[in-house]
C-alpha positions as CSV (number, residue, x, y, z in Angstrom):
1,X,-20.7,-13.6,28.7
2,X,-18.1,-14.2,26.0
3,X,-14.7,-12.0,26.0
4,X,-15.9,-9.9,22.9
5,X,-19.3,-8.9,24.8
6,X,-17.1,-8.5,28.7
7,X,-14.8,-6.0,26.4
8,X,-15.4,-4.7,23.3
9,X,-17.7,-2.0,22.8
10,X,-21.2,-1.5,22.0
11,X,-20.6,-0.1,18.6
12,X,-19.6,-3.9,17.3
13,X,-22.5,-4.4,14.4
14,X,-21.4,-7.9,12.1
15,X,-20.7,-9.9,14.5
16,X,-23.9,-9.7,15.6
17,X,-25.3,-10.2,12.5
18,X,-22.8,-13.3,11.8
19,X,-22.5,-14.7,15.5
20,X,-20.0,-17.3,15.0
21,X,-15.9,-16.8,15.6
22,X,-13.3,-17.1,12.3
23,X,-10.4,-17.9,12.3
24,X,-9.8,-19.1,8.6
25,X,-10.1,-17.9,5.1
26,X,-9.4,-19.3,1.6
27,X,-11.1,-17.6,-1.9
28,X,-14.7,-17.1,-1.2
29,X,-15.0,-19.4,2.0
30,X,-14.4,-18.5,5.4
31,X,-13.8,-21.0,8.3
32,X,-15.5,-20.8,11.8
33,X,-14.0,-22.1,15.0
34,X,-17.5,-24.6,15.4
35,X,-15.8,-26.4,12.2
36,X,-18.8,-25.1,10.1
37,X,-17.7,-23.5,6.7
38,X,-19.7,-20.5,5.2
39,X,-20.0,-19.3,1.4
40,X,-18.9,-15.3,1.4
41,X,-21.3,-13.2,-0.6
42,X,-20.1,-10.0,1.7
43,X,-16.3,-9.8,0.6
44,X,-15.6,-7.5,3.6
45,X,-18.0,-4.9,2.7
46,X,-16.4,-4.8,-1.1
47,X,-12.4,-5.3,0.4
48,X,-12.2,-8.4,-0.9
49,X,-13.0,-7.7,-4.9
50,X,-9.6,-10.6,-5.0
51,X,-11.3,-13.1,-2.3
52,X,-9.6,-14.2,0.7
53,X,-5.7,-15.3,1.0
54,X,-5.4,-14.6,-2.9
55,X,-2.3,-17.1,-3.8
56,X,-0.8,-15.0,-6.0
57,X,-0.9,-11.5,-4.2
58,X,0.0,-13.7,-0.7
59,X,2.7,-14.4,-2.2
60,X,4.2,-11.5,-3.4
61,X,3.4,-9.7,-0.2
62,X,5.1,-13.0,2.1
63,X,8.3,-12.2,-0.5
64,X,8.5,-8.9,0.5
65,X,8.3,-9.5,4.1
66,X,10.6,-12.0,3.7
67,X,13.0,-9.7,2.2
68,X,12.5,-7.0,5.2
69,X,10.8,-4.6,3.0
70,X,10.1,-1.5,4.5
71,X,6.8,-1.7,6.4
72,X,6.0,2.3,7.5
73,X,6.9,4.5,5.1
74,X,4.8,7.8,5.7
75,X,4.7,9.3,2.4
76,X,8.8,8.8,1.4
77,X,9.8,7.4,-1.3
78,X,10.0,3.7,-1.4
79,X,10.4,0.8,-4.1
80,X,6.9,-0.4,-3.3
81,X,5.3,3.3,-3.7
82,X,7.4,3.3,-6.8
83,X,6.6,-0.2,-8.6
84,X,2.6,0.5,-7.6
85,X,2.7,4.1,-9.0
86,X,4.3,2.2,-12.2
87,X,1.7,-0.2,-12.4
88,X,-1.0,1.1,-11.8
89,X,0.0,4.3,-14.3
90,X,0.4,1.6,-16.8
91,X,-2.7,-0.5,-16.1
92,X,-5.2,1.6,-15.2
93,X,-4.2,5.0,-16.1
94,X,-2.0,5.4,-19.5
95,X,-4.2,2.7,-20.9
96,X,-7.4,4.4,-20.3
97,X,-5.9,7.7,-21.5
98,X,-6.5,9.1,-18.3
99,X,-4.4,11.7,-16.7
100,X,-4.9,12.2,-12.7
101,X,-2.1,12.4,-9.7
102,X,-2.1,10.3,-7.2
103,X,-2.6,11.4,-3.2
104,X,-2.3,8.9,-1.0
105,X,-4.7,9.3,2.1
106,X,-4.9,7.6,5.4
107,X,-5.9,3.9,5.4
108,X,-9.6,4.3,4.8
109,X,-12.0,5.2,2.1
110,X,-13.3,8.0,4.6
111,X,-10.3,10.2,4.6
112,X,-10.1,10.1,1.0
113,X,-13.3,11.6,0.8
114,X,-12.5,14.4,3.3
115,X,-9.5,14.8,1.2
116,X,-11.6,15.2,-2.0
117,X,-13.9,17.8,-0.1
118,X,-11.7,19.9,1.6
119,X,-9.4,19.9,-2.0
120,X,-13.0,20.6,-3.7
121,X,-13.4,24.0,-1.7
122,X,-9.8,24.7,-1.7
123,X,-10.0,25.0,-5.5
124,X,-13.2,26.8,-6.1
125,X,-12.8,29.1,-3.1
126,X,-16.9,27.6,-2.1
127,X,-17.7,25.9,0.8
128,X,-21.0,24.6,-0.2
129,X,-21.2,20.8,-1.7
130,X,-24.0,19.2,-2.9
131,X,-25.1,15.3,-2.5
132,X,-27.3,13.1,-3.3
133,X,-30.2,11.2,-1.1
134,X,-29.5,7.6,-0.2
135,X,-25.6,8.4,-0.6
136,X,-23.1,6.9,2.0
137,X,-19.4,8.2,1.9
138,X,-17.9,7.6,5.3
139,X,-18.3,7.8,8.8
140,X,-15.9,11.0,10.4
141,X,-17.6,13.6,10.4
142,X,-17.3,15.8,6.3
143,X,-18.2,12.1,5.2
144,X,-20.9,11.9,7.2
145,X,-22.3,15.4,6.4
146,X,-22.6,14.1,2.6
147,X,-23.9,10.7,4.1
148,X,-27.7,10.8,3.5
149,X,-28.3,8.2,6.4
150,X,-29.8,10.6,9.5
151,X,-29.4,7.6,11.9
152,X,-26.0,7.5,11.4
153,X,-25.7,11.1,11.5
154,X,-27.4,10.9,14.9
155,X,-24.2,11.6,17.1
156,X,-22.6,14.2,14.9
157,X,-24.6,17.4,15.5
158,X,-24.2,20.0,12.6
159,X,-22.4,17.9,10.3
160,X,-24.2,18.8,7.3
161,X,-23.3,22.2,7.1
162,X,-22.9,23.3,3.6
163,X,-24.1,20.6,2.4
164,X,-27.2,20.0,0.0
165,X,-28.7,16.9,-1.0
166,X,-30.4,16.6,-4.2
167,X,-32.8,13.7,-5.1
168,X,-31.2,10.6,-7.1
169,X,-33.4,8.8,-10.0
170,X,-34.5,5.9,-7.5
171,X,-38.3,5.7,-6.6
172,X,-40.8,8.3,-7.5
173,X,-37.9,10.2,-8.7
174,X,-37.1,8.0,-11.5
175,X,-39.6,9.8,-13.4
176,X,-38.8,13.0,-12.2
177,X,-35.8,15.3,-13.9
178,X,-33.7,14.9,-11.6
179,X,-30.7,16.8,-13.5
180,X,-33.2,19.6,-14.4
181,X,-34.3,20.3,-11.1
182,X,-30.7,20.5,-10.0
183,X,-30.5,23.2,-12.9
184,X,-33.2,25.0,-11.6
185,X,-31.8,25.3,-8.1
186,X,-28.7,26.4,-9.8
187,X,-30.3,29.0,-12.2
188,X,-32.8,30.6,-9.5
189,X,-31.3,33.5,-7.9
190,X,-33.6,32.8,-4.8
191,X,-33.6,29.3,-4.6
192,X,-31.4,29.9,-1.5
193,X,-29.3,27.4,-2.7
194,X,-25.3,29.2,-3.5
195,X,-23.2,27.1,-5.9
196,X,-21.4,24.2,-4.4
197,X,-17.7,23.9,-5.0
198,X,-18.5,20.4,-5.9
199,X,-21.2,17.4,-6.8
200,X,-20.1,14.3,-5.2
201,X,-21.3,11.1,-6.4
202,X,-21.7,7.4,-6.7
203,X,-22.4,5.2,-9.8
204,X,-24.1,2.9,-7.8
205,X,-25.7,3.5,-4.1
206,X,-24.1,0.8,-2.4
207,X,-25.4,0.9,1.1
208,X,-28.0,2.9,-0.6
209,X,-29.8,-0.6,-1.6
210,X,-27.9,-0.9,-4.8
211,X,-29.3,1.8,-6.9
212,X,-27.6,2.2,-10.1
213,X,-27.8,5.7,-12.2
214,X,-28.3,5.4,-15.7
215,X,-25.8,6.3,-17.9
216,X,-27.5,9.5,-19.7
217,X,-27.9,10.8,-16.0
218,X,-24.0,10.4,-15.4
219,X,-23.5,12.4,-18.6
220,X,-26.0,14.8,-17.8
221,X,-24.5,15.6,-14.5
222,X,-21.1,15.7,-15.7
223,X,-22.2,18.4,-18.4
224,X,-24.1,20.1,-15.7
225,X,-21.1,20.2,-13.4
226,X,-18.3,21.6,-16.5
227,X,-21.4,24.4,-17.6
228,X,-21.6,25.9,-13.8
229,X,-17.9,25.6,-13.2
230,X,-18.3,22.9,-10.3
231,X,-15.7,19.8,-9.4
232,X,-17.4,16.5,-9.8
233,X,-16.2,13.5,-7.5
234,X,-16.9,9.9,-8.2
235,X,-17.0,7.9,-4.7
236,X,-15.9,4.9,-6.5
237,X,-15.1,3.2,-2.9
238,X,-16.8,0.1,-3.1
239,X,-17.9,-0.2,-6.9
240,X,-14.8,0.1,-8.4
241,X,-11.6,-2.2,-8.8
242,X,-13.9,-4.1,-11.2
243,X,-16.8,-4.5,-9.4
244,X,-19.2,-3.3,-12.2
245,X,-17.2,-4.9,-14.4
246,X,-14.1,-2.6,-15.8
247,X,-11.4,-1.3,-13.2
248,X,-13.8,2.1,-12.8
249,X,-17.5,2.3,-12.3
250,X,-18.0,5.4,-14.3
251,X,-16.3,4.0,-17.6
252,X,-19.8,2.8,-18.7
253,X,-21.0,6.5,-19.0
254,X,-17.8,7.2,-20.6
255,X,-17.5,11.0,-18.6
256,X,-14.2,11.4,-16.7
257,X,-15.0,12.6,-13.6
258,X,-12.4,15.8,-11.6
259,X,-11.4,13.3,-8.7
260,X,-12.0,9.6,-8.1
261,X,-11.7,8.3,-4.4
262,X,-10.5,4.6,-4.2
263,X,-10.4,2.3,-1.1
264,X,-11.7,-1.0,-0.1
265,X,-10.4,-3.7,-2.9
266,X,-7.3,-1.4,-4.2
267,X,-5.0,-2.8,-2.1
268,X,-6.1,-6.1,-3.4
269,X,-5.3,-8.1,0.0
270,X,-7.8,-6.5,2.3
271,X,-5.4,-4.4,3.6
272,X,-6.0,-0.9,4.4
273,X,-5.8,1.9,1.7
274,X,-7.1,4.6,0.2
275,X,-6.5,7.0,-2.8
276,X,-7.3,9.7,-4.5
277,X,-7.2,10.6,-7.8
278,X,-6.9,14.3,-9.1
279,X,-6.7,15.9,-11.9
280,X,-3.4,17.8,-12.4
281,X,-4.5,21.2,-13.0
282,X,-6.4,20.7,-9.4
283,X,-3.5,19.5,-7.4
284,X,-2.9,22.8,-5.3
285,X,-2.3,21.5,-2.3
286,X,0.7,22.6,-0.2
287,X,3.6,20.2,0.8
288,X,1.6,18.2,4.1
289,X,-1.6,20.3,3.9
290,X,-3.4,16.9,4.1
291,X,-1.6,14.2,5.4
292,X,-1.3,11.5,8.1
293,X,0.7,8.4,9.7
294,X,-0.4,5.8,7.8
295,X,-0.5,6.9,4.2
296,X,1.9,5.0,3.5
297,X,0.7,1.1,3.7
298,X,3.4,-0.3,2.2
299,X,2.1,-4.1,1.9
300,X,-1.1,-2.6,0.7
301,X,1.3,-1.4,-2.0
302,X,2.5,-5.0,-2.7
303,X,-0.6,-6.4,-3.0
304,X,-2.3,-3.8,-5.0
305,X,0.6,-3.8,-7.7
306,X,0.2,-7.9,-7.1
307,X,-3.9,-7.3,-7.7
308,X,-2.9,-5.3,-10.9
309,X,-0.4,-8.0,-12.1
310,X,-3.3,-10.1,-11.7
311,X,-5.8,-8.7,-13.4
312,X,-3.4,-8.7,-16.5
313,X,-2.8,-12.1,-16.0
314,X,-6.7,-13.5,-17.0
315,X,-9.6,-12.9,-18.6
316,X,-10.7,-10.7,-15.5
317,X,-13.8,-8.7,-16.8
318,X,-15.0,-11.0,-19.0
319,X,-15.5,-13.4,-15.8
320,X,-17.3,-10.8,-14.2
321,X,-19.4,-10.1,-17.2
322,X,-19.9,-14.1,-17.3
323,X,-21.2,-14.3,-13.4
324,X,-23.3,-11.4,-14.2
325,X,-25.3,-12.9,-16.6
326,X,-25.8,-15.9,-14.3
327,X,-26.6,-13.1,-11.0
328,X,-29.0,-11.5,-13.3
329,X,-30.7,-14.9,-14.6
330,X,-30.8,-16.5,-11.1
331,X,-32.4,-13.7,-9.7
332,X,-35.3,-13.1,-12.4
333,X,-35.3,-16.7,-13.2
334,X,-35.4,-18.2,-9.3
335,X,-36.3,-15.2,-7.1
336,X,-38.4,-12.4,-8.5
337,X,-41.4,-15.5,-9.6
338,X,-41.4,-16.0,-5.7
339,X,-43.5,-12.7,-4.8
340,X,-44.8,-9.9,-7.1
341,X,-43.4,-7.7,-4.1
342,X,-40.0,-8.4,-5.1
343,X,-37.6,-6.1,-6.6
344,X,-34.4,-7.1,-8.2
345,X,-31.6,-4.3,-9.4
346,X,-27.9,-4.7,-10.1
347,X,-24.5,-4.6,-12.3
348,X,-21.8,-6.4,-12.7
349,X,-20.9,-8.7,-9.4
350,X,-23.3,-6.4,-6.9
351,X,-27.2,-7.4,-6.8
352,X,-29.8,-6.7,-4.6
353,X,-33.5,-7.9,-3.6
354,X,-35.4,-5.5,-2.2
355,X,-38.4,-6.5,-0.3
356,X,-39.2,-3.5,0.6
357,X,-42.5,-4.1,-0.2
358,X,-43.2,-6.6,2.3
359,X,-43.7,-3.8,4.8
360,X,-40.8,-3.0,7.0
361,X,-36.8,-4.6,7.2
362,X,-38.2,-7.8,9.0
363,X,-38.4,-10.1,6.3
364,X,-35.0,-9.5,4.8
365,X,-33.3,-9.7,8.5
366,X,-34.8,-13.2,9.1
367,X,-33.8,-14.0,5.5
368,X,-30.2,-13.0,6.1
369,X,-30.2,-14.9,9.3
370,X,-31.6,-18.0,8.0
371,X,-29.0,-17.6,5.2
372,X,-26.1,-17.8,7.9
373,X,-27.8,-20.4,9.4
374,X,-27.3,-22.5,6.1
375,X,-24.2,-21.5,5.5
376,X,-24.2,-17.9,4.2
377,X,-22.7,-15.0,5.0
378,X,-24.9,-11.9,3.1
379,X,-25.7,-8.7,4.5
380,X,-28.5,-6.4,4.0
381,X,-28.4,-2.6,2.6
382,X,-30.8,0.5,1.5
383,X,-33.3,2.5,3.4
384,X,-34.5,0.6,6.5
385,X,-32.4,-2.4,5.6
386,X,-34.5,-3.9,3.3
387,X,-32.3,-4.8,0.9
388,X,-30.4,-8.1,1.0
389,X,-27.1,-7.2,-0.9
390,X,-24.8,-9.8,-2.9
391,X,-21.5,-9.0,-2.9
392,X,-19.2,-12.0,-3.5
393,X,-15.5,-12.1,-4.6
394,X,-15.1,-11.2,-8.3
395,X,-12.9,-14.7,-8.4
396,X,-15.7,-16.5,-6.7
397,X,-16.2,-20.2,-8.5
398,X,-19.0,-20.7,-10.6
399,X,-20.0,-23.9,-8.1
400,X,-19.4,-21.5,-5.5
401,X,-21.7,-18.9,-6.9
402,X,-24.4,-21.0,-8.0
403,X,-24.3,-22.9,-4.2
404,X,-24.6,-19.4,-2.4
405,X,-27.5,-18.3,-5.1
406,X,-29.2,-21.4,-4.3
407,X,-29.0,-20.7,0.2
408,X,-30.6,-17.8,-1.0
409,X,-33.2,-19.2,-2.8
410,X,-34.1,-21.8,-0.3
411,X,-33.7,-18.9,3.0
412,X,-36.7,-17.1,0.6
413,X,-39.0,-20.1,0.4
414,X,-38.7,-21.3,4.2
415,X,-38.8,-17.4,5.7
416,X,-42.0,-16.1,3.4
417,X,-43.7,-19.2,3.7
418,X,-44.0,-18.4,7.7
């Protein structure tokens, strides 16, 4: 029995997935203690959007602590607050023409998404929020009760209180009127159904199995929402920072959504943060109504202004655009041929293969597995898990890319073949 197993809890889930110990990381490779190097198509569950050890944002964050820059700052003002408020008003923001405050929440994308919900009802004076099936938001407990996961849900009794989920165009419901139906529930006086104070959301369902809505359904919604006086929140967690492509995963649909929570990649350096965006006319909360110790990451600052300086720096989503074409190639070109019980769906630098079809999450686990075992690290998503999800670094190498693709490719072959 190693140390991990004698003392760290049950609950542990990658490593056991990716049994091997790390101890180094450079770009889109991580080192393991056995000497064997392994191609990162998991970015740290969308943290990473930068890669590992990012030269540029290291260095700006090794400057400041160099410098003794304040570390813990709750939420007071500091110079790094103030030069990341700046930047990212300027990049993001102002250039986009779009006008939200900032709140800064505790370190994870979870408490930004309480946040959201509890400002939500505050607002509209509502309690009730609708989501959608196959959504994933968090794991404390008003996260989980929009979570559409039940095993997950398992150990929090009652959490989804309030809460209604309505059907998202994936499967049979992709030719069913999803928006309308919504409507109807809305519009029928005994539906049973009272009007949520919000409609919370993501672009792209993630852990879902990467399920991405079409763009008239976003706009739909969004007109829905503004017609029945209800708050619309984009979980743009782990889609965002650029991972569809431009810094927001809703900017395809062109809507502008009431809140926006951010986590995972904003902080650019894999540190923990979280944010959310609001617009002004919402911002009622009282002075510490939601608040908490560490909401005031200030190396997560430094990087994520460093991230930002980045991004203005290169060609950023035009590589992204460039390694999706190549994803999207590869994986009709090299994969789907393999099996007419293959699915592909994706965007931007976030694919999966769904082989669902195959009856049951075996396959994909042994696929994943045999990927680690030549030198991949890729993780599976969806309902039952049978969806292997590629989630590189957005400044993975096109070598790189096309070596991981190609573990892939070869981990299909040898584990359908048995």
């Amino acid at each position: 029995m190693n140390i991990f197993e004698k003392c760290e809890s049950n609950v542990r889930s990658y490593c056991r997935n990716f049994p091997d110990i790390f101890h180094r990381a450079k770009g889109s490779i991580i080192y393991s203690d056995s000497g064997k190097e392994y191609i990162d198509f998991f970015a740290g569950a969308g943290a990473l959007n930068y890669g590992h050890n990012h030269d540029y944002i290291k260095q700006k964050v090794m400057s400041y602590l160099d410098a003794d820059g304040i570390a813990h700052g709750l939420d007071m003002y500091t110079s790094a607050k103030e030069k990341f408020l700046a930047k990212f008003d300027e990049v993001v923001l102002s250039s986009r023409k779009l006008d939200y405050r900032i709140q800064f929440c505790g370190p994870t994308g979870t408490n930004a998404v309480e946040a959201a919900l509890k400002l939500a009802r505050k607002v509209k004076q509502r309690s009730g929020i609708f989501s959608f099936m196959g959504a994933y938001h968090g794991m404390t407990l008003g996260s989980l009760s929009i979570s559409g996961n039940v095993g997950i849900r398992a150990g929090a009794i009652g959490t989804s209180n309030n809460v209604t989920f309505m059907p998202y165009p994936y499967g049979f419901m992709e030719s069913f009127d999803t928006i309308q139906y919504i409507k109807s529930v809305l519009n029928d006086i005994n539906s049973g159904i009272e009007k949520p104070a919000a409609i919370i959301f993501e672009t792209v369902q993630a852990e879902g199995g990467v399920v991405i809505a079409p763009i008239e359904w976003m706009q739909r919604l969004k007109n829905l929402c503004e017609e029945n006086d209800i708050l619309l929140i984009c979980d743009d967690i782990q889609v965002g920072c650029g991972r569809t492509g431009p810094f927001f995963s809703f900017e395809r649909a062109d809507i502008v959504p009431d809140m926006v929570v951010l986590s995972k990649s904003i902080s650019g350096y894999g540190f923990p943060m979280s944010l959310l965006l609001i617009k002004p006319e919402l911002d009622i909360w009282e002075p510490g109504e939601h608040n908490g110790t560490f909401r005031g990451n200030q190396l997560a600052f430094v990087g994520a202004t460093a991230a930002l300086e980045y991004r203005e720096s290169c060609n950023f989503e035009q590589d992204v655009k460039a390694k999706e074409i190549f994803l999207k190639n590869f994986l009709n070109q090299q994969i789907l041929p393999i099996s007419e019980k293959i699915a592909i769906r994706g965007i931007g630098m976030i694919w999966g293969i769904d082989v669902k079809n195959f009856g049951g999450s075996s396959l994909a686990k042994s696929i994943t597995s045999r990927c680690f075992e030549l030198g991949l690290i890729v993780e599976r998503a969806g309902r039952n898990d049978t969806v292997i999800k590629i989630l590189p670094p957005l400044i993975i190498d096109m070598l790189t890319l096309e070596k991981g693709c190609s573990i892939i490719k070869e981990a299909f072959k040898d584990c359908i073949s048995k």
